[in-house]
N, C-alpha and C positions, 0 to 999 in steps of 0.2 A: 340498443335503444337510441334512438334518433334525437339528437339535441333541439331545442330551439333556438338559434343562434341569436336572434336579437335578446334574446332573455339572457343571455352567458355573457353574450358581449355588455348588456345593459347594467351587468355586475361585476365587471373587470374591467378598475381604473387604468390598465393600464398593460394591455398584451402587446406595444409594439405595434410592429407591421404584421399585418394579413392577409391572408392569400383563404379563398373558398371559389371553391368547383363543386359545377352540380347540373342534372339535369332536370329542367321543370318537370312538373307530374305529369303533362301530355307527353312527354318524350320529345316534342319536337326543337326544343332550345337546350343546350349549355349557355352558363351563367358565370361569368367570370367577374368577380370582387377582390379589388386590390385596396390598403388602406394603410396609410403610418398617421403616428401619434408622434408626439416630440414633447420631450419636458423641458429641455435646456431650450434658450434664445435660438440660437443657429439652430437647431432641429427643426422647430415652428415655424422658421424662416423659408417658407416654403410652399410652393402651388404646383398642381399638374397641369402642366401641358401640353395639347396635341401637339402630334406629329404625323406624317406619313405612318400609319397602322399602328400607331400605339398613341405612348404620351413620354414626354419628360420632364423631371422635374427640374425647376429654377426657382430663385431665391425670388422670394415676394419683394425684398429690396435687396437691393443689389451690395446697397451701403452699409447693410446690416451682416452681411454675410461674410464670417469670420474663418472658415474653415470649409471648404468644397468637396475634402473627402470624406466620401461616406453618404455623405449629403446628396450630390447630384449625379443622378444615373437617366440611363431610360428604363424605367421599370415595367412595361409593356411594350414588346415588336411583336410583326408579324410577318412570317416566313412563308412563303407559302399558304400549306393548309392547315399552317400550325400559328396556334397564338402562344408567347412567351412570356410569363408575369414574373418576376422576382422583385426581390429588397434591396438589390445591388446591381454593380455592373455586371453582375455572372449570367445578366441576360442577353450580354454582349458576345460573353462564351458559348453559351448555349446557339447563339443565334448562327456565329459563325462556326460551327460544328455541322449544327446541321444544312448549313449554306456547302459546307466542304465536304457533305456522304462521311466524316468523320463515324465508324461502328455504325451501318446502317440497323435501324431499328432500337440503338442503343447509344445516337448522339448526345441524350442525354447526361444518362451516367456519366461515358466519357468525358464530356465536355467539365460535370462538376469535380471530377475524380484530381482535374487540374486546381479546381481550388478549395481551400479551405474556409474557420466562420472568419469575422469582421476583427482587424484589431482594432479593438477599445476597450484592451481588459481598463477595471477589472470584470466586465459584462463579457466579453467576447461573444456578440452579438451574433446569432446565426443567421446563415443566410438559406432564406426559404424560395424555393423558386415550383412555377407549375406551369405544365405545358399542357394544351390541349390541339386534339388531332378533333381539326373542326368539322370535317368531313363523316368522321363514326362517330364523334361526341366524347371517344375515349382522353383519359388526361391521366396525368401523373402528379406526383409533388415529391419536395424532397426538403430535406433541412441536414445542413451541414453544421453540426456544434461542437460545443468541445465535450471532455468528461469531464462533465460536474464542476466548469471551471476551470479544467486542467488544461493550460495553453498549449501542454506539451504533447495532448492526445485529441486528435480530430476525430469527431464522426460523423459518418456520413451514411444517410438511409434514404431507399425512395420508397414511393407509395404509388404503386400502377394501380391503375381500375380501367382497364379496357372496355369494359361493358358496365358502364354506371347505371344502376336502377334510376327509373324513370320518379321523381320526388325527393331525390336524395343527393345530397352533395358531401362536401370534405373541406373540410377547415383546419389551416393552422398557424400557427404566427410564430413569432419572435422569442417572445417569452408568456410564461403562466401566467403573469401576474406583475407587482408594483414590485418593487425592493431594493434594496441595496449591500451587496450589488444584484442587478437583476436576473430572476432565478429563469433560465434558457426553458424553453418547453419541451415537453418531455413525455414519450411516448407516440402511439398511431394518431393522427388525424381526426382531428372531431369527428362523427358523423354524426350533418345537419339533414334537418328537413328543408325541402326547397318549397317554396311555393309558385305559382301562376300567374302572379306579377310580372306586369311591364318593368323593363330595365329602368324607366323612370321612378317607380313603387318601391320596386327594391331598392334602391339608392338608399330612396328616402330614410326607407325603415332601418337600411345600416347606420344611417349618418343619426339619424336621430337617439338609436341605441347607444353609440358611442361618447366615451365621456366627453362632456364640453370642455374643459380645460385643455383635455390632454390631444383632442383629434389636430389632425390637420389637412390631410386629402383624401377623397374618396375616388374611385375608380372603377365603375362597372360593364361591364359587355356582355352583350345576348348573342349569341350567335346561331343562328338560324339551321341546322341539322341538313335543311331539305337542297341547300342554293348557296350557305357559307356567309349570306350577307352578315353582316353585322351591325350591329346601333349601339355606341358609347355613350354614355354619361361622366360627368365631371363633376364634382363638388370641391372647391376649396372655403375655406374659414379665412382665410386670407386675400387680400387682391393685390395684383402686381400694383410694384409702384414704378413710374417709370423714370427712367435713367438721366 
């Protein structure tokens, strides 16, 4: 059964970063939604911005910004015919895997098989990443965590959909929910309904879904099936300040 994602996320103060893939009901677009929350200072201390084919994050002040790891990554490239989304730098791995023919048709895996989740126990924050082959529309996701906490045991799972139904996407984040320490997520991939919204519509309705306290950047791309173009959006809660 198909979720509603703005409903799920409209009642979950607090899942982290998230990654949703999905193809509109016409079939003609993937829909790529990237988003972190921050509860601490330095977390919230933070906006997207472009780059050549993606975006990176930087500190909304520069003077505020206590700690850079973890923090600042490029959580969107793109490689070719492929787009890169994660919650860390392991988009930088992914990136140069598949730049290097690393296990053709399996740069993925390999490329995460090199890393494991975030250290900050006692959360040890996973890292979610998703790749979409913007040419077929097919994508993947993967989340690398620990057991139940256990620093000493990594896991690592992907989730291929070669052929995504046309109305339906995949969603997954960080973690369940609020807590302490935060409980890592757990189990397949949501499965969301997509809808026929402009990438501008959709933005909206994630950014509006998600808690006010706790958001901090939104990130989404339509990528066009027929021609590969693509159109981004941005939302921050924050403005640079400048240096």
């Amino acid at each position: 059964m198909k979720e509603n994602l703005y409903e799920y996320l409209a009642g979950n103060a607090y899942p982290g970063r998230g990654i949703c893939l999905g193809k509109t009901p016409g079939g003609k677009k993937i829909m790529i939604a990237y988003f972190i929350m921050g509860r601490s200072t330095n977390s919230r201390n933070r906006v997207f911005a472009p780059i050549d084919g993606g975006i990176r994050t930087v500190a909304a002040d520069p003077s505020k910004m206590t700690d850079p790891h973890l923090i600042i990554y490029n959580p969107v490239l793109t490689v070719g015919n492929t787009t890169i989304v994660t919650n860390g730098d392991q988009t930088d791995t992914i990136h140069d895997f598949i730049v290097r023919n690393v296990c053709p048709g399996y740069s993925v895996e390999a490329a995460l098989n090199t890393r494991t989740f975030e250290d900050d126990g006692p959360n040890w924050t996973p890292r979610i990443s998703g790749v979409v082959d913007m040419r077929l529309g097919g994508y993947k996701l993967s989340i690398l965590k620990s057991d139940d906490g256990n620093e000493n045991s990594v896991q690592r799972f992907t989730f291929d959909y070669p052929e995504p139904v046309a109305g339906e996407g995949h969603f997954i984040s960080t973690y369940r929910c609020d807590g302490s320490p935060l409980p890592s997520f757990a189990g397949a991939p949501l499965l969301v309904a997509m809808d026929e919204e402009g990438p501008h519509i959709y933005a909206g309705k994630l950014w509006k879904a998600l808690n006010e306290d706790n958001k901090v950047s939104l990130f989404v791309r339509a990528i066009d099936l027929a021609d590969q173009a693509y159109e981004d959006v941005i939302i921050n809660k924050y403005h640079p300040v400048e240096e």
